[in-house]
BAGU-328118 format. One record per residue (C-alpha): residue number from 1; chain; x, y, z. Coordinates in steps of 0.2 Angstrom, whole numbers. Layout:
<node sekol="NUM" vexlo="A" east="X" north="Y" up="Z"/>
...
END
This chain:
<node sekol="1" vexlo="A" east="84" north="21" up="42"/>
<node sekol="2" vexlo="A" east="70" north="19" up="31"/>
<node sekol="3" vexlo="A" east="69" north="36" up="22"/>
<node sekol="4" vexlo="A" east="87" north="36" up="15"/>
<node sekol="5" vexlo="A" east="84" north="15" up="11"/>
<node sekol="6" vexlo="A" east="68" north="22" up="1"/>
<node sekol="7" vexlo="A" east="79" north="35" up="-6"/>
<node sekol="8" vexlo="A" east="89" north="24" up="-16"/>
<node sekol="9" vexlo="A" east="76" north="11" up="-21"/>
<node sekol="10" vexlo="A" east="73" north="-7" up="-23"/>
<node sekol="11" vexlo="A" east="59" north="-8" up="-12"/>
<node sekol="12" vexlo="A" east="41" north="-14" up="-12"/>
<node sekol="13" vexlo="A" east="31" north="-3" up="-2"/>
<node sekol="14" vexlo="A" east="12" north="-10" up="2"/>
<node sekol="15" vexlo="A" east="0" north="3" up="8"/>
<node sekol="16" vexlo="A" east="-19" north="-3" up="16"/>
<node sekol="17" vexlo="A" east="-30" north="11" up="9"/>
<node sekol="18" vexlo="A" east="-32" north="26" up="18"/>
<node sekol="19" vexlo="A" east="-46" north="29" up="31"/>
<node sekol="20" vexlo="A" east="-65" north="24" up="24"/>
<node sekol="21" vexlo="A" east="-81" north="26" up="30"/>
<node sekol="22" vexlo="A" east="-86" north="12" up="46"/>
<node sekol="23" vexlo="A" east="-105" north="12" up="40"/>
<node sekol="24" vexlo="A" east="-103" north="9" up="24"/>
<node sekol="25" vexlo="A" east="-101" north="-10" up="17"/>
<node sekol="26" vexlo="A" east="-95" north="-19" up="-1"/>
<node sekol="27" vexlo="A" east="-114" north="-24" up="-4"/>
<node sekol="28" vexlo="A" east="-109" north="-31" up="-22"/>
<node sekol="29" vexlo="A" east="-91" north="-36" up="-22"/>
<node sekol="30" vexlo="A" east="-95" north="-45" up="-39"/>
<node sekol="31" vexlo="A" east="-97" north="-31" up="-49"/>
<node sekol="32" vexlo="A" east="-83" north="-18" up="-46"/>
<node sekol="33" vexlo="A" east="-91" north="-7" up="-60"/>
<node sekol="34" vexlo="A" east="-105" north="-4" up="-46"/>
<node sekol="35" vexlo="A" east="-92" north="11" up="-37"/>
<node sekol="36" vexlo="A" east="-108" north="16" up="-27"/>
<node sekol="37" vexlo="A" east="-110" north="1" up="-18"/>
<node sekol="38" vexlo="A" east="-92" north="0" up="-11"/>
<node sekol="39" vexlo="A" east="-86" north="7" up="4"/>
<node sekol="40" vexlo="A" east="-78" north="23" up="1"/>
<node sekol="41" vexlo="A" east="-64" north="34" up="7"/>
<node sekol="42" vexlo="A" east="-67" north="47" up="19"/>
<node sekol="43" vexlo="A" east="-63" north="68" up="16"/>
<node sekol="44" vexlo="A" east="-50" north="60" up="29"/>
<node sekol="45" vexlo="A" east="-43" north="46" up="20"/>
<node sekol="46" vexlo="A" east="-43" north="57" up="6"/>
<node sekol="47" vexlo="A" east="-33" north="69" up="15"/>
<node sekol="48" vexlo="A" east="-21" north="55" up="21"/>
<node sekol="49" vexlo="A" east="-16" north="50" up="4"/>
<node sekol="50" vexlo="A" east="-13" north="68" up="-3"/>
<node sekol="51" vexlo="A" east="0" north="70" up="14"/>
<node sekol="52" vexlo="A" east="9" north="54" up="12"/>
<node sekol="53" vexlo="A" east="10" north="57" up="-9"/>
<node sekol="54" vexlo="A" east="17" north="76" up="-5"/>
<node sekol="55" vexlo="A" east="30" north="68" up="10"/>
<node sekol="56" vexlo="A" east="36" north="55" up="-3"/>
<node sekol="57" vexlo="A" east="39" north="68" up="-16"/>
<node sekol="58" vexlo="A" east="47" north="80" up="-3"/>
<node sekol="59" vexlo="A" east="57" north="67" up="5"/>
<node sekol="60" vexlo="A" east="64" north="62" up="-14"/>
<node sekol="61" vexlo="A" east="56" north="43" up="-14"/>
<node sekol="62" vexlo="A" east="59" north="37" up="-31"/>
<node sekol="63" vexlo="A" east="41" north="30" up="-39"/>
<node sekol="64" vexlo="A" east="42" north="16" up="-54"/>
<node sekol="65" vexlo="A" east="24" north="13" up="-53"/>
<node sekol="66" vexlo="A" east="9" north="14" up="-40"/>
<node sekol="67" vexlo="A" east="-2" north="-2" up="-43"/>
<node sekol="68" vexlo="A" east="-19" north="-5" up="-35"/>
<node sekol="69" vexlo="A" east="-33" north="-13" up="-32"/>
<node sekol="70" vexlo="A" east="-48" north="-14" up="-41"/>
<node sekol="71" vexlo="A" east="-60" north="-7" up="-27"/>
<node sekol="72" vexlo="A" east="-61" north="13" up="-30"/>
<node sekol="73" vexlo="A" east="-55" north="14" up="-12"/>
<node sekol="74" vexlo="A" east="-40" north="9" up="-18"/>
<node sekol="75" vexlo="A" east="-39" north="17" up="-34"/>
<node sekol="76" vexlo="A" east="-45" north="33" up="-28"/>
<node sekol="77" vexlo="A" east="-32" north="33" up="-15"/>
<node sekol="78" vexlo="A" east="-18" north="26" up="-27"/>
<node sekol="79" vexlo="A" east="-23" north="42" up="-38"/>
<node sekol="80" vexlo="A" east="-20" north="53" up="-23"/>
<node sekol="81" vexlo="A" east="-4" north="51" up="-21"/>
<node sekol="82" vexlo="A" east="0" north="58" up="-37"/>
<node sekol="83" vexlo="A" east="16" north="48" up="-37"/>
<node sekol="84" vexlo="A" east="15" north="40" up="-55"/>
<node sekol="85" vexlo="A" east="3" north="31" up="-65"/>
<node sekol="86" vexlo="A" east="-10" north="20" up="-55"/>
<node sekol="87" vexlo="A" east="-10" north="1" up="-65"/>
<node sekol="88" vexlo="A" east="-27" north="-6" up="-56"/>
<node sekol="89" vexlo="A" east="-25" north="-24" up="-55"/>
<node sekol="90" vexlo="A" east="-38" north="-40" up="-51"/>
<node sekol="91" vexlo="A" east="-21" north="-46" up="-43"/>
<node sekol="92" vexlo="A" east="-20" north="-36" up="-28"/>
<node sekol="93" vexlo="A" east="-41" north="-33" up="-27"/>
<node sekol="94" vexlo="A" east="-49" north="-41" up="-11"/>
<node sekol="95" vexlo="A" east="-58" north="-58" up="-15"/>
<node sekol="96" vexlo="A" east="-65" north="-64" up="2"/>
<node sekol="97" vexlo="A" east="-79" north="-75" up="2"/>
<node sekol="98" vexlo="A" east="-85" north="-70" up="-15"/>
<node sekol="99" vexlo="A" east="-70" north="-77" up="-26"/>
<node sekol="100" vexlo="A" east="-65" north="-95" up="-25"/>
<node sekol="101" vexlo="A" east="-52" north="-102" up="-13"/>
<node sekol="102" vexlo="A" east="-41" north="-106" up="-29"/>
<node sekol="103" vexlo="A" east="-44" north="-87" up="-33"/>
<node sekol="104" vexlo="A" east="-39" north="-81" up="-17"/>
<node sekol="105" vexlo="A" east="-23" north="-93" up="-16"/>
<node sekol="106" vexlo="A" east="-19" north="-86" up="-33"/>
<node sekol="107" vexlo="A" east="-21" north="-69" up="-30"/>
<node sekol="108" vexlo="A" east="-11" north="-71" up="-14"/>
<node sekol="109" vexlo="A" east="3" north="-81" up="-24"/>
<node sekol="110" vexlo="A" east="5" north="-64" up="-37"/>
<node sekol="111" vexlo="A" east="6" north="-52" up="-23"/>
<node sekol="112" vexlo="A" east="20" north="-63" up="-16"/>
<node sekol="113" vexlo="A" east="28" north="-63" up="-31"/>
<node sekol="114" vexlo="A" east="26" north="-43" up="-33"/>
<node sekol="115" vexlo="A" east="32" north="-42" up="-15"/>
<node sekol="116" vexlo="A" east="46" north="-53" up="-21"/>
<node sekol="117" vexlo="A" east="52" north="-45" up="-36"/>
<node sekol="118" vexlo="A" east="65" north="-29" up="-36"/>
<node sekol="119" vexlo="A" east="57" north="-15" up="-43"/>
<node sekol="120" vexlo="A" east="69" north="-5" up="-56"/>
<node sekol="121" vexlo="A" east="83" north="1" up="-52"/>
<node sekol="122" vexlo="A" east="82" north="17" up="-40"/>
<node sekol="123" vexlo="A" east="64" north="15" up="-39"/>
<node sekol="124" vexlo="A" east="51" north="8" up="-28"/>
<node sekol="125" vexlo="A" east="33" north="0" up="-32"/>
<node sekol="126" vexlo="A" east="19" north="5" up="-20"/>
<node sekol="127" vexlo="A" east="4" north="-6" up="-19"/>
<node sekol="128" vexlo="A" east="-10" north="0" up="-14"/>
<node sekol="129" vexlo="A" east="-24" north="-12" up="-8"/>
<node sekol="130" vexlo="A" east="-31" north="-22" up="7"/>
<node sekol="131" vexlo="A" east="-27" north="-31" up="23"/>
<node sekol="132" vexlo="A" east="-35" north="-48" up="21"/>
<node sekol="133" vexlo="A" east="-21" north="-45" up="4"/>
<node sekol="134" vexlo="A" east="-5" north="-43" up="15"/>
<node sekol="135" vexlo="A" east="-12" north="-57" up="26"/>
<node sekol="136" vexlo="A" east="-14" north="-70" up="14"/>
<node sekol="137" vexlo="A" east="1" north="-64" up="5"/>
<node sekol="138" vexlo="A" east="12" north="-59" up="17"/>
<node sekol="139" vexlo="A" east="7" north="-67" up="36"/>
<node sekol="140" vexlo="A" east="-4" north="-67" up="52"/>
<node sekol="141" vexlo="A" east="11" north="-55" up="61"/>
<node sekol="142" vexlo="A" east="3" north="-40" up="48"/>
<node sekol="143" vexlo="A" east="-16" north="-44" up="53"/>
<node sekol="144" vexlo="A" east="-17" north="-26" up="63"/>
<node sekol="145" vexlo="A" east="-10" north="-16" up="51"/>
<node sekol="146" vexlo="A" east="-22" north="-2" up="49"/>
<node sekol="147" vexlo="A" east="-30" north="8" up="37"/>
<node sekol="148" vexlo="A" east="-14" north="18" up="29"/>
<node sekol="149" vexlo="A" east="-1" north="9" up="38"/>
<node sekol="150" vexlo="A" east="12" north="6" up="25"/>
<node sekol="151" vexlo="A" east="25" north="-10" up="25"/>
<node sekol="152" vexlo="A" east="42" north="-8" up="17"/>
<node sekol="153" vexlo="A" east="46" north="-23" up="11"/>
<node sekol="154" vexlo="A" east="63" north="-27" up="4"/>
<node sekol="155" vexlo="A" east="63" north="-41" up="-15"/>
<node sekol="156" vexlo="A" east="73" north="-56" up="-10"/>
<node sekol="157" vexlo="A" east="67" north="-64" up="-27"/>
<node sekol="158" vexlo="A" east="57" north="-80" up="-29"/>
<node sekol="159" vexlo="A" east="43" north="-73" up="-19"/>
<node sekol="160" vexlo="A" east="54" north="-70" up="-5"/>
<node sekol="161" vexlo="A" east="53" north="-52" up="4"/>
<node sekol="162" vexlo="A" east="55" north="-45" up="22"/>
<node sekol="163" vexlo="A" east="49" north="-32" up="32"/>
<node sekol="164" vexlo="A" east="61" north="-18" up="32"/>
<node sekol="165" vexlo="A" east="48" north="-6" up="42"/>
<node sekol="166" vexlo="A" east="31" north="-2" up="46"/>
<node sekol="167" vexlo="A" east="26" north="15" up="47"/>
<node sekol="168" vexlo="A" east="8" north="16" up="55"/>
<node sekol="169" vexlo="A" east="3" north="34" up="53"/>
<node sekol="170" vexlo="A" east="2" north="46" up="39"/>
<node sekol="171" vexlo="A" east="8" north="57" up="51"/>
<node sekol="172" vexlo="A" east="24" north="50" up="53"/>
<node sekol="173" vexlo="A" east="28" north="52" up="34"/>
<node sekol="174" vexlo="A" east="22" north="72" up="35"/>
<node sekol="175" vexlo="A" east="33" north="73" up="48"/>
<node sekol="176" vexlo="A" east="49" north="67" up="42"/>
<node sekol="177" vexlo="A" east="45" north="77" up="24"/>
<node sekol="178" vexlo="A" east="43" north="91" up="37"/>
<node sekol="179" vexlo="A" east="61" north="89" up="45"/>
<node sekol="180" vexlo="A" east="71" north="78" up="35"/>
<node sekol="181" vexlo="A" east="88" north="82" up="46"/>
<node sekol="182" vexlo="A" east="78" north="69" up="60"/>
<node sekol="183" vexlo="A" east="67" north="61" up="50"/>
<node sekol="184" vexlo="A" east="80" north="54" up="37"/>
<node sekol="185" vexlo="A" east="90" north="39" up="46"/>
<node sekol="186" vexlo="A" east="77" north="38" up="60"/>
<node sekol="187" vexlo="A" east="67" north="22" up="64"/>
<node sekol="188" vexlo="A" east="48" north="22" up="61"/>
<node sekol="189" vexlo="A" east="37" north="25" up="78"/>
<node sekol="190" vexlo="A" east="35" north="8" up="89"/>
<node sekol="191" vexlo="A" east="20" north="0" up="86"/>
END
């Protein structure tokens, strides 16, 4: 029953970026400026986050805001939604091995806190950023989630959430926004 959940807000919705390109590498993850040097969504990935933004508008899920990270991966796909104003944030930016532990363990702690905290009322927050994010932040049982899989997570306050769905395809989404009468009330495909 996710759709109609989403529908009425209060929920924190984390999506990995869409699909990028597999041969390209973040050759100088210190400087973000540096957009050529990042891996890049694909005409695919693009693609994916134009459907899923036009499924969430046609399925009638309220948006408060769409933050991202800082990587233009990210960003880019943030923008494609087209669900609201995209708020980049070093927060939910990938540090890996280029940032300090301390850094990483912060920047995990502040996505717990954003998975932790209700949006406004009748409204979601999407996030749009990385895996090794949602792992630090949010558990080793979300390690495969995939490039445009989206977690619905439910604010339990205190940087306490759970995991009201998972929804591993784009696809799914376009198909719901296609038939809402059996997309709305049914239960994201098994993993």
């Amino acid at each position: 029953a996710v759709v109609p959940q989403l529908q009425k807000g209060g929920y924190v919705i984390f999506m990995r970026h869409p699909k990028t390109n597999e041969d390209q590498a973040d050759t100088d993850p210190l400087h973000l400026e540096n957009v050529q040097a990042q891996r890049q969504l694909t005409d695919e990935g693009r693609q994916q986050a134009r459907s899923i933004g036009e499924a969430f508008r046609t399925l009638h899920i309220p948006v408060e805001k769409v933050v991202s990270s800082q990587f233009q991966r990210a960003q880019e796909a943030a923008k494609l939604l087209g669900l609201g104003e995209v708020a980049p944030s070093i927060d939910v930016s990938e540090g890996g091995l280029v940032v300090s532990p301390r850094e990483n363990k912060r920047r995990a702690a502040a996505l717990k806190a954003l998975l932790g905290t209700r949006p406004a009322p009748g409204k979601n927050l999407i996030i749009v950023s990385h895996r090794p994010n949602l792992l630090d932040a949010a558990g080793k049982d979300l390690a495969d989630a995939g490039e445009a899989e989206m977690v619905v997570f439910e604010p339990l306050g205190d940087s306490q959430f759970k995991v009201v769905a998972r929804v591993a395809q784009p696809e799914t989404w376009v198909a719901w926004a296609k038939q809402p009468s059996q997309g709305v009330g049914a239960a994201p495909p098994a993993r």
